[in-house]
C-alpha positions in Angstrom: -17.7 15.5 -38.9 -14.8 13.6 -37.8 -15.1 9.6 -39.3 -13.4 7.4 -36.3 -13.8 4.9 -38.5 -11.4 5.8 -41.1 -8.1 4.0 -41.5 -6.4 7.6 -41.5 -8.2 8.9 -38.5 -7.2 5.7 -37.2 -3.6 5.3 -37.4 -3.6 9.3 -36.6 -5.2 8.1 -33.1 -2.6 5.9 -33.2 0.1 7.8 -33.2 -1.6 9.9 -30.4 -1.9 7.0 -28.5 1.7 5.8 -28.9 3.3 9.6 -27.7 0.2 9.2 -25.0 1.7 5.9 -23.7 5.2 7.2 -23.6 4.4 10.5 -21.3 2.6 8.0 -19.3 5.6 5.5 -18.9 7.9 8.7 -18.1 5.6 10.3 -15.3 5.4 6.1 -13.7 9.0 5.8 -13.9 9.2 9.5 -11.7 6.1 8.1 -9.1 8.4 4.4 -9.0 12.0 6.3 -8.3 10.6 8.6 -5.8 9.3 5.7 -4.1 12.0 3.6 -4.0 13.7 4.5 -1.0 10.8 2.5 1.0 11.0 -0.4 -1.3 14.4 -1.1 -0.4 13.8 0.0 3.4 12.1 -3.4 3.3 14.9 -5.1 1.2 17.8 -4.3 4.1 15.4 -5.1 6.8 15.0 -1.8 8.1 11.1 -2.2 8.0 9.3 -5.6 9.3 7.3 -7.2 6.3 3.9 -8.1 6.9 1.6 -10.1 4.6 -0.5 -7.4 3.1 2.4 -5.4 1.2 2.4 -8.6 -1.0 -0.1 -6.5 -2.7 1.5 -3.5 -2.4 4.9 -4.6 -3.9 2.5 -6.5 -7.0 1.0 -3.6 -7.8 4.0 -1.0 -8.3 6.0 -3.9 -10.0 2.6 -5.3 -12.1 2.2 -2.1 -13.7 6.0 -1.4 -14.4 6.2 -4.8 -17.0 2.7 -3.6 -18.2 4.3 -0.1 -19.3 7.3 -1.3 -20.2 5.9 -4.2 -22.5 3.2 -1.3 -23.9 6.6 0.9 -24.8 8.1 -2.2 -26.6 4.8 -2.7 -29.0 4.9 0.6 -29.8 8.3 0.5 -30.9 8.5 -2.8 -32.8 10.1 -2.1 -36.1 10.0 -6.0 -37.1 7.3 -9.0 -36.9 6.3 -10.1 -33.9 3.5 -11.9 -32.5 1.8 -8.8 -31.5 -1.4 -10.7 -30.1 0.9 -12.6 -27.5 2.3 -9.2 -26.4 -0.8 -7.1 -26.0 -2.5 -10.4 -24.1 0.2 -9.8 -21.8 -0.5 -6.2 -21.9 -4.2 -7.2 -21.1 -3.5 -9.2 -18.5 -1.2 -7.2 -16.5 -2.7 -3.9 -17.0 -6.2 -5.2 -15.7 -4.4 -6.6 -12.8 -3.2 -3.4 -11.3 -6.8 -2.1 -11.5 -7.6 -5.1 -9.2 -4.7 -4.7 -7.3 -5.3 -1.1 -6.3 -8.1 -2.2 -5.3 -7.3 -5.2 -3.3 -5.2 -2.2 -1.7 -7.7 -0.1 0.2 -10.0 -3.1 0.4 -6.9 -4.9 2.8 -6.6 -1.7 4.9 -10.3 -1.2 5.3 -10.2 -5.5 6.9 -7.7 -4.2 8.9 -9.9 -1.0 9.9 -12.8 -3.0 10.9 -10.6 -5.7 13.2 -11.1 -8.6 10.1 -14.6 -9.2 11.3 -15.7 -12.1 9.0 -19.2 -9.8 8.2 -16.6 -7.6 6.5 -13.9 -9.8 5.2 -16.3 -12.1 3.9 -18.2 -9.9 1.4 -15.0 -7.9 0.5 -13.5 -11.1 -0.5 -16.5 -12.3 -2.6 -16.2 -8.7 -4.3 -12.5 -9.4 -4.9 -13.3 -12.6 -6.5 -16.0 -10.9 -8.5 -13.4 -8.4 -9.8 -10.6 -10.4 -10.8 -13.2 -12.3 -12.8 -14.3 -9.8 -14.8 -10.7 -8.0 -15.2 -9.3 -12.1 -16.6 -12.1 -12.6 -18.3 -10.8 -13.9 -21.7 -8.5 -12.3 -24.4 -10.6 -9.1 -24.5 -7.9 -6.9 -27.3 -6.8 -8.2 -30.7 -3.8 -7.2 -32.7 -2.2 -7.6 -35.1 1.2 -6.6 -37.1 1.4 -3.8 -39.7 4.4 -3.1 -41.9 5.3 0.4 -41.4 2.9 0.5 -38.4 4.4 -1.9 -36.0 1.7 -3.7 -33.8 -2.2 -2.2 -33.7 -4.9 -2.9 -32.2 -7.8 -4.0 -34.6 -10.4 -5.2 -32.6 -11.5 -4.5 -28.7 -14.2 -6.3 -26.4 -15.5 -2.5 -25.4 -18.8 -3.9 -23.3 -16.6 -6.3 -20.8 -14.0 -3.6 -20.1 -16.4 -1.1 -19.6 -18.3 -3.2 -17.1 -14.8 -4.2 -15.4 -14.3 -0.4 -15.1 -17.8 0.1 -13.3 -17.6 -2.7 -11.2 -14.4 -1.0 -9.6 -15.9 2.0 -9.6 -18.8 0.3 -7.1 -16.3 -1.7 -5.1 -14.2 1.9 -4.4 -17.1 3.4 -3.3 -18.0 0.5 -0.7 -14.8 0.1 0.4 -15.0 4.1 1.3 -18.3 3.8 2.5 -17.1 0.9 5.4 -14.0 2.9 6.1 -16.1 6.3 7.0 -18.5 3.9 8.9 -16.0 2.9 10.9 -13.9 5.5 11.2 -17.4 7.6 12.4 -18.1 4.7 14.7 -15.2 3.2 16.9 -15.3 -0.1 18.4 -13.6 0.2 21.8 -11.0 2.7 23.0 -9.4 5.3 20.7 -5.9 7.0 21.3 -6.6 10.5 22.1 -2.8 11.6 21.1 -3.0 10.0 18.0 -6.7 9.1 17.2 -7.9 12.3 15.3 -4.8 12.1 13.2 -5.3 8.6 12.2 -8.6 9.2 11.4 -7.6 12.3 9.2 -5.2 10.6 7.5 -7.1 7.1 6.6 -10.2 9.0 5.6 -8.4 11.5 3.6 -6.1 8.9 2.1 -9.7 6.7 1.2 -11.2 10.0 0.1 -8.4 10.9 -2.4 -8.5 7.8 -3.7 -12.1 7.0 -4.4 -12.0 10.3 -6.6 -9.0 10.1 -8.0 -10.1 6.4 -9.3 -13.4 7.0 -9.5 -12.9 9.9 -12.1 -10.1 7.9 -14.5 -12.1 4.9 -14.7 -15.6 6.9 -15.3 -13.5 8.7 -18.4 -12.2 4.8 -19.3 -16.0 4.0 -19.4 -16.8 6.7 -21.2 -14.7 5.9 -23.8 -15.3 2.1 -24.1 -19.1 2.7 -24.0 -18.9 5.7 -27.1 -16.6 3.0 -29.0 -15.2 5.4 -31.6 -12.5 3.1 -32.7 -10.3 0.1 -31.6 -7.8 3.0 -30.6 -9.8 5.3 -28.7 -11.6 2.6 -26.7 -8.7 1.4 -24.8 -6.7 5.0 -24.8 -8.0 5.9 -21.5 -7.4 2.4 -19.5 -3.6 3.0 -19.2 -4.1 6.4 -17.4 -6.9 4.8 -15.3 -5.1 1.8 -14.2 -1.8 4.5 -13.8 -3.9 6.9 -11.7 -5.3 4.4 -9.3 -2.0 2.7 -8.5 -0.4 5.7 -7.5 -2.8 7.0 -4.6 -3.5 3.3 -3.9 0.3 2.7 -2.8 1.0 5.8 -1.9 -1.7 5.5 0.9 -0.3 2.4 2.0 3.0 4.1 2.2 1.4 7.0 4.3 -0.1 4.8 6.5 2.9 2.6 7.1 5.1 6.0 8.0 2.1 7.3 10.0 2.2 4.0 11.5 6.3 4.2 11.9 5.8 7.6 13.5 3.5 7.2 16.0 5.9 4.2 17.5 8.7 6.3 17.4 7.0 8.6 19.8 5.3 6.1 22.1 8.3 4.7 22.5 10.3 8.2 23.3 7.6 9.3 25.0 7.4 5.8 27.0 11.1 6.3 28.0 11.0 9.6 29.5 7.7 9.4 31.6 9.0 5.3 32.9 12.7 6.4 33.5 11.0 9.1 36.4 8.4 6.7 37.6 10.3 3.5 37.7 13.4 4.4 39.2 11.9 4.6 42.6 10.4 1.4 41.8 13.8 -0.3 40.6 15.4 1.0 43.6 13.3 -0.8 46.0 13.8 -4.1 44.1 17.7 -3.4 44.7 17.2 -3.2 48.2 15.3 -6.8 48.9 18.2 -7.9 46.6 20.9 -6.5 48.5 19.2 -8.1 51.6 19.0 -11.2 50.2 22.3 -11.3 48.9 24.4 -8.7 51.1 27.4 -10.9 51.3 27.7 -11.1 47.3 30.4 -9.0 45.9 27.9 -7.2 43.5 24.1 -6.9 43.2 22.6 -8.5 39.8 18.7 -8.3 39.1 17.2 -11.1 37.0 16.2 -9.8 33.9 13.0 -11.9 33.4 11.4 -9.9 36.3 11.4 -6.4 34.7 9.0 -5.8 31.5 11.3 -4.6 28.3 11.0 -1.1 28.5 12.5 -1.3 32.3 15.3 -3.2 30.7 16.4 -0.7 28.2 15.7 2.2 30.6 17.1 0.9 33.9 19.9 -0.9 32.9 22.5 1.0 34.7 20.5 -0.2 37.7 21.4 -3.8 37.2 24.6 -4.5 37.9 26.6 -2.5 39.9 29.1 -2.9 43.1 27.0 -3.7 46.5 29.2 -1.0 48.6 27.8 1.9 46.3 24.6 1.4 47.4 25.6 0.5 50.9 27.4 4.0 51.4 23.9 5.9 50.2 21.3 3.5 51.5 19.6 4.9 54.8 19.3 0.9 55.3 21.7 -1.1 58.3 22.6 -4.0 56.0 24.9 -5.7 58.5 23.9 -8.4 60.7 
């Protein structure tokens, strides 16, 4: 039978855990390139920013300085204060568990029309969470020569219990957003109702078992408590695994979102353009009898909505005999 507790099995679960880390950091790096083409949509002003991707951009980038600062204590080849760097570690790493959660927890507000019954106890959750995940210096290490930084000793009983209370606060979160996805308040699109609801509840689905399973395996190990190495060897793909569905919903959703304007607005466009040139017409001819001895005819913007603007344009300035010669009207005195 194996002895976890050996210094050899130890610093062999050590070097697994090092090689572990750097796949991890490789695969992030592919999710964060692929992904940057929407990031910087946002940076040109191509997209309009709104208050919740605060969250959004603090988890990708959160987790990118916890990799990157997990890569550099595994590859220290001098002293260091090793403690400072894997408190940073610590710190960062729990916040993208929160933050992936703070993710479906913002779109599910949004869902539900940020009733206060909702917002209110999602919030207290939140709180709840982030307590837990800061609670205290929960990893210590310490620098070996020939071994670079390791990690000696680990608070397994408060990580585990951060790891279950996310579990719990996915599953509410998924339970509210199939509530009231299953139960609309008011009037639902019938063009793009069904696809929204496919795509939210799908997205929410994915996620819940995608998190759900990485941190039940995190908590798994934590509660066995083989060694200081193996306690903490699952947290990284955890906290990796939930930020990836959780911001790649909210990048669905935002291009769902994108899509579905795109076509009102085409869709808008064609079916206005029929009705409303009769419409516009009509206007020009009280305007041309109120101004028949004006060289040209000009409509005040202000009294057509936007869309009329942008479709009937040609019909707002043009030279009064055109319409004369056409008009079935006797415009003279």
């Amino acid at each position: 039978m194996v002895d976890w507790q050996s210094p050899a099995e130890i610093a062999r679960d050590a070097a697994v855990f090092a090689k572990f880390m750097h796949v991890l950091l490789g695969l992030y790096i592919w999710e964060f390139c692929m992904s940057l083409p929407f990031d910087y949509d946002y940076i040109r002003g191509k997209r309009k920013f709104h208050w919740p991707l605060v969250f959004y951009f603090a988890n990708r980038y959160v987790l990118l300085f916890a990799l990157v600062g997990i890569a550099v204590s595994l590859n220290v080849s001098g002293p260091i204060n090793c403690q400072a760097l894997y408190t940073f570690n610590q710190v960062f790493g729990n916040a993208t568990v929160g933050l992936a959660s703070i993710n479906l927890s913002i779109r599910t507000m949004i869902i539900w029309g940020l009733k206060w019954y909702i917002v209110g106890p999602l919030v207290a959750v939140i709180i709840g969470h982030w307590t837990i995940l800061l609670h205290g210096v929960l990893l210590k290490a310490a620098f070996f020569p020939g071994q670079g930084c390791v990690i000696t000793q680990t608070s397994s009983t408060l990580l585990a219990t951060a790891f279950i209370y996310a579990m719990a606060f996915d599953l509410i979160v998924l339970l509210l957003t199939g509530i009231r996805l299953a139960f609309p308040l008011g009037r639902r699109s019938v063009s793009g109702g069904s696809k929204l609801f496919n795509l939210i509840f799908t997205d929410g689905l994915i996620f819940f078992i995608v998190a759900f399973l990485s941190n039940l395996i995190a908590t798994i190990f934590m509660l066995v408590d083989l060694n200081p190495v193996m306690s903490v060897i699952a947290n990284v793909p955890a906290a990796i695994g939930s930020t990836i569905v959780a911001t790649r919903a909210v990048r669905r959703l935002n291009n769902f979102s994108a899509q579905q304007n795109a076509e009102i607005i085409a869709s808008t466009r064609g079916s206005t353009r029929r009705f409303r040139i009769g419409r516009t017409a009509q206007q020009i001819t009280t305007m041309v009898f109120k101004q028949r001895r004006s060289d040209s005819i000009h409509l005040p913007l202000e009294s057509l909505s936007a869309t009329e603007r942008d479709d009937d344009s040609d019909f707002l300035d043009f030279p009064r005999e055109s319409f004369v010669k056409s008009s079935p009207y006797d415009l003279k005195k």
